[in-house]
N, C-alpha and C positions, 0 to 999 in steps of 0.2 A: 721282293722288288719294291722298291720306295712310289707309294701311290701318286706322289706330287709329281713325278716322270710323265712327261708330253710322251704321247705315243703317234707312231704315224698310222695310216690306212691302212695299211700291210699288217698290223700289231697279231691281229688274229690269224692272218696268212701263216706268219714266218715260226707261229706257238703249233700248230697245227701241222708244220713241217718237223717239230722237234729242234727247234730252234732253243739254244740259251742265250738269253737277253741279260744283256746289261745295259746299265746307265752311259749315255755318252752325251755330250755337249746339253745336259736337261730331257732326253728322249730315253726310252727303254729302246735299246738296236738288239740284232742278231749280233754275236759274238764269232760263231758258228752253228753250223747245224749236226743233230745226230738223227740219221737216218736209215729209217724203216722199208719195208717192202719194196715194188720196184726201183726207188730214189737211191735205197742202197746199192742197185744192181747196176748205178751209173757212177756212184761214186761212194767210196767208204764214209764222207763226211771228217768234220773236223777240218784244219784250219790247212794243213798240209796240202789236204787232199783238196779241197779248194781249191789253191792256189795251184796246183798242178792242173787241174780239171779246167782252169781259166785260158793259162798259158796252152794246152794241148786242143780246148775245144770251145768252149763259152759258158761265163759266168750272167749268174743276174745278181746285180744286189739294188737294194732298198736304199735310195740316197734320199727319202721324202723330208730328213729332216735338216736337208739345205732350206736357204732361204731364194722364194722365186719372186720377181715384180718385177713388173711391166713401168718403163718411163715412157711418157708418151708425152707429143706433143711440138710444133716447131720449134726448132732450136732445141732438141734432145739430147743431140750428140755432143753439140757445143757445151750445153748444161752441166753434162758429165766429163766431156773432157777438161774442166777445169779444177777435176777432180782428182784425175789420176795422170799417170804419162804416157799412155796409150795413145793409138791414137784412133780418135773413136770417130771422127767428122770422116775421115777416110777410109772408114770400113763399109764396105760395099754391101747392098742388101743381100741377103743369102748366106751370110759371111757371119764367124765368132769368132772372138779375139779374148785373149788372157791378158788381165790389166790387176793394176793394185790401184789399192785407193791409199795414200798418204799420206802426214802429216806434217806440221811446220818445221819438224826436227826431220825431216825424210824419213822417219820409221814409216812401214807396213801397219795401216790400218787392217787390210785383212786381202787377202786376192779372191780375183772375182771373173765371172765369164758375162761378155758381153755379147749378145748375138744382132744384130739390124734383119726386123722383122720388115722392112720397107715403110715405108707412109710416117714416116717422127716415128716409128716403134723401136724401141730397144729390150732385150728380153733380158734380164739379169738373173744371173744365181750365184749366190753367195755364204759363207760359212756359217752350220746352222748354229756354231756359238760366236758369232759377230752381227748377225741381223739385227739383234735389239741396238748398235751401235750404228751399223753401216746404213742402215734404214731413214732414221733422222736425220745423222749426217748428209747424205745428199737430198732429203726430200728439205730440206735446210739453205740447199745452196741452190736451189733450185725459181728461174725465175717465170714470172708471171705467164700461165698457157703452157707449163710443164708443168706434169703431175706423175708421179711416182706412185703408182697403186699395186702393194702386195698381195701376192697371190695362195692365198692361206689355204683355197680350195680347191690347188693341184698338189699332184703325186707324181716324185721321179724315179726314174727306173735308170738302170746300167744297165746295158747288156753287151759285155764285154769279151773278148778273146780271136781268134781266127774264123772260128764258125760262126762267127756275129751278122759280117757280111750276107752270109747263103742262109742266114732265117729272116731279115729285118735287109727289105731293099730300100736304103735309105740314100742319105747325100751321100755323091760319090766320092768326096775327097776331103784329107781332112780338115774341121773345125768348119766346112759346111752347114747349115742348117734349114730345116725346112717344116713348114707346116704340112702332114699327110696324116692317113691313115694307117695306123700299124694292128695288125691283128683286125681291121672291121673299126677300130675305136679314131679317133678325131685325136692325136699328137703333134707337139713339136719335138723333134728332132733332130738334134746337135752329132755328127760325127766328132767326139771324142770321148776321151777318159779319165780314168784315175787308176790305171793299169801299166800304160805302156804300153796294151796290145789295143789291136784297132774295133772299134766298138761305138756305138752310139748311147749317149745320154736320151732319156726319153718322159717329155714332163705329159704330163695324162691326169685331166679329172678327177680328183680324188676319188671317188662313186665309180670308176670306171679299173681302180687299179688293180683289186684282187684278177678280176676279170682277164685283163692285160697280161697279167702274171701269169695266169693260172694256162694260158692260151700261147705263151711264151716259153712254158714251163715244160710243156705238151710236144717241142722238140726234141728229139732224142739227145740233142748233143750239148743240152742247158740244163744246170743245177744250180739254184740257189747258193751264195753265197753272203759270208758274214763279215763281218767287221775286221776280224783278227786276217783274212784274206785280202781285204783290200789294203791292212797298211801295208800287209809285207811285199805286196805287189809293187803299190807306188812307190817303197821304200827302194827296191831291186829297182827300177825303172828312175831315181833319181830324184822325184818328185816333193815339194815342201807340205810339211802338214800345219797350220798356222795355228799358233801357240804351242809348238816344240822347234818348228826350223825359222819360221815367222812372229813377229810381234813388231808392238809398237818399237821398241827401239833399233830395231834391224833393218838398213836399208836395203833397198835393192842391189845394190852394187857388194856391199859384204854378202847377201845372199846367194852371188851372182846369178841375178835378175835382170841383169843390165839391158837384153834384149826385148825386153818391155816396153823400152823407153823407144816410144816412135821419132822415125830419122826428124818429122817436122817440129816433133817435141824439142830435140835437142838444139832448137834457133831460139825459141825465148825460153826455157826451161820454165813456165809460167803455171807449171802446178803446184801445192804444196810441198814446202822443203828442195823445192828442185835448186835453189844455190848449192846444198847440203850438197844432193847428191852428185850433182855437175860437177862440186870441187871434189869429192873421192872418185870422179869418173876419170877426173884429169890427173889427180896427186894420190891414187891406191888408198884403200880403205885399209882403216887399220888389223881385223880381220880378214877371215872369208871364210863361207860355207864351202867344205871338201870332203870328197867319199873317204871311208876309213873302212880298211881291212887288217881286223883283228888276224893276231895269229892265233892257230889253232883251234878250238873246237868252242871257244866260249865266247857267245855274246857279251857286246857290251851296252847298253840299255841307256836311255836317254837318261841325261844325268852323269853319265859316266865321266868325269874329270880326266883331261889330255893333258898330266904333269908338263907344268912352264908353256902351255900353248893354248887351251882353252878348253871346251868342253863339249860332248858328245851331247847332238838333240834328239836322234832319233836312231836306236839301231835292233837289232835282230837279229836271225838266226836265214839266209836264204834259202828258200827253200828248192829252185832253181840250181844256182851254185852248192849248195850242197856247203856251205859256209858262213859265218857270223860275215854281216856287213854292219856299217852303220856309217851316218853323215853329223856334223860338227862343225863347230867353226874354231879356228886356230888362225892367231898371229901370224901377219900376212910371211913374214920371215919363213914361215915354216910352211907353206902353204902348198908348195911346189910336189907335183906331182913323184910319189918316189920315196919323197922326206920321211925318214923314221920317227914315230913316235915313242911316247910311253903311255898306257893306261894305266888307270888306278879301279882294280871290278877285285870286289870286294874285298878289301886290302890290301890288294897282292899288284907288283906290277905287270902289265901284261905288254909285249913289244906290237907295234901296228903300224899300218904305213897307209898315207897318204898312196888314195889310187880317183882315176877318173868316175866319172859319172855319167852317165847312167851304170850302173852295176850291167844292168839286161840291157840289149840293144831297145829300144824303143821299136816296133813294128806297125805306127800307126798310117795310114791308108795316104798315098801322094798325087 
């Protein structure tokens, strides 16, 4: 393992579980786990069994190496609403919302979750390979008695699937959030995900988070899970990973993101790129992000080229469906739910078709 890797809290948690670590956005993460003694008596381990273990009962994983801070200050929400298209002065305390920050061309700077802690507080977390960029960015556009202070010395936690509810009595509904107690420790707590299934995000003290874990862990019907589980989870559940279905040149509306853009937003479109994106809202973007089901038994892997239509950003094998899915963008001509494709996975053409999204129902908490 490359010694120059950020590690998070958890580093010696997740080595101790049998955890194989890799590199991801500058951090050493779980991969997956292989487990020992009673852990294996809950689940075989490995990336499969994970993702089955998540959907059928509750995962934890290790997300400390997002980026968290705090805006505070009057005029917080304004601050940052002139930032993205959200709409963040109407977000009610108690309440998180999912927003992108964008740029003058309408690309996706990076998406982000905004939660209204009450008093000018806003809680943010953000991609932990966009923070060196998204960070400046607003603490840049930010005026006078607003301050943006990151938060380097919390730890977050997922804990995600059906049985999330009946261990962690949290906000009851989703994209709720609240400051409580979880396990005895002093948490904020976001009901949602990066699963699809209903579950709380949970940001905890760094010093506090083995602890957390380990007391989390201590459920019968929760096992630790890795990296290679959470994508094919979001992936099944529809969900963008930024820097394969996201980047700067991708706007919301190719991404179909559209639902982003709050109803008061769209009277002055007065955030970054919003002429851009208003004219592809009103005259079709010349793409669009659409689910793809492979025929037969072979993934087609980010990267994959969709001959004369575009190209695959993120795909895999479901573990759920029992079938390769994957998401892409393709000329809008082609877009239409149904439309047959052609792939190109590793030489050879393979036939695939244009299907909806979410792959998995979404089951998050109403």
């Amino acid at each position: 393992m490359d010694p120059t890797l950020l590690t998070t809290p958890l580093d010696a948690w997740h080595r101790s579980l049998g955890a194989r670590m890799v590199p991801f956005a500058g951090y050493a993460m779980p991969v997956q786990y292989d487990f020992t003694g009673t852990m294996a008596e809950r689940c075989r381990g490995g990336v499969l069994s994970e993702h089955l273990h998540c959907r059928a009962k509750a995962a934890l994983f290790d997300v400390s190496h997002m980026g968290q801070a705090m805006l505070e200050g009057p005029g917080a929400a304004a601050a940052l609403e002139r930032l993205v298209p959200g709409d963040i002065i109407g977000l009610k305390p108690g309440r998180q919302r999912y927003t992108l920050l964008t740029n003058a061309q309408g690309g996706i700077v990076d998406d982000l979750m905004v939660a209204n802690l009450g008093d000018d507080r806003l809680f943010l977390v953000v991609n932990a390979s966009r923070k060196h960029v998204d960070f400046p960015l607003i603490a840049a556009a930010l005026p006078p008695g607003v301050t943006l202070r990151p938060l380097p010395d919390r730890a977050l936690l997922a804990l995600q699937g059906p049985a999330a509810a009946s261990i962690l009595d949290g906000p009851k509904s989703f994209m709720g959030v609240a400051t409580m107690p979880v396990e005895g420790i002093e948490c904020m707590v976001s009901r949602s995900g990066y699963t699809g299934e209903d579950g709380f995000e949970i940001s905890v003290p760094a010093t506090e988070a083995e602890t957390l874990a380990n007391r989390l862990l201590a459920h019968d019907e929760v096992i630790p899970a890795g990296l290679g589980a959470r994508d094919s989870l979001r992936l099944e559940a529809g969900l963008c990973l930024y820097g394969n279905d996201l980047d700067e040149t991708t706007t919301p509306i190719e991404a179909g993101l559209t639902w982003v853009i709050g109803k008061r937003r769209k009277m002055d479109w007065d955030f970054p790129g919003g002429s851009v994106i208003r004219d592809q809202l009103d005259n079709g973007a010349p793409r669009l992000r659409v689910g793809i089901r492979p025929d037969g038994r072979t993934p087609a892997r980010a990267g994959t080229v969709v001959e004369n239509a575009g190209i695959v950003t993120s795909g895999g094998f479901s573990p759920t469906l029992n079938t390769p899915i994957a998401m892409g963008y393709v000329g809008r001509a082609v877009a239409g739910d149904g439309t047959a494709l052609i792939l190109t996975v590793r030489g050879k053409a393979l036939p695939a078709t244009v299907v909806p999204v979410p792959f998995v129902p979404h089951r998050y908490a109403r």
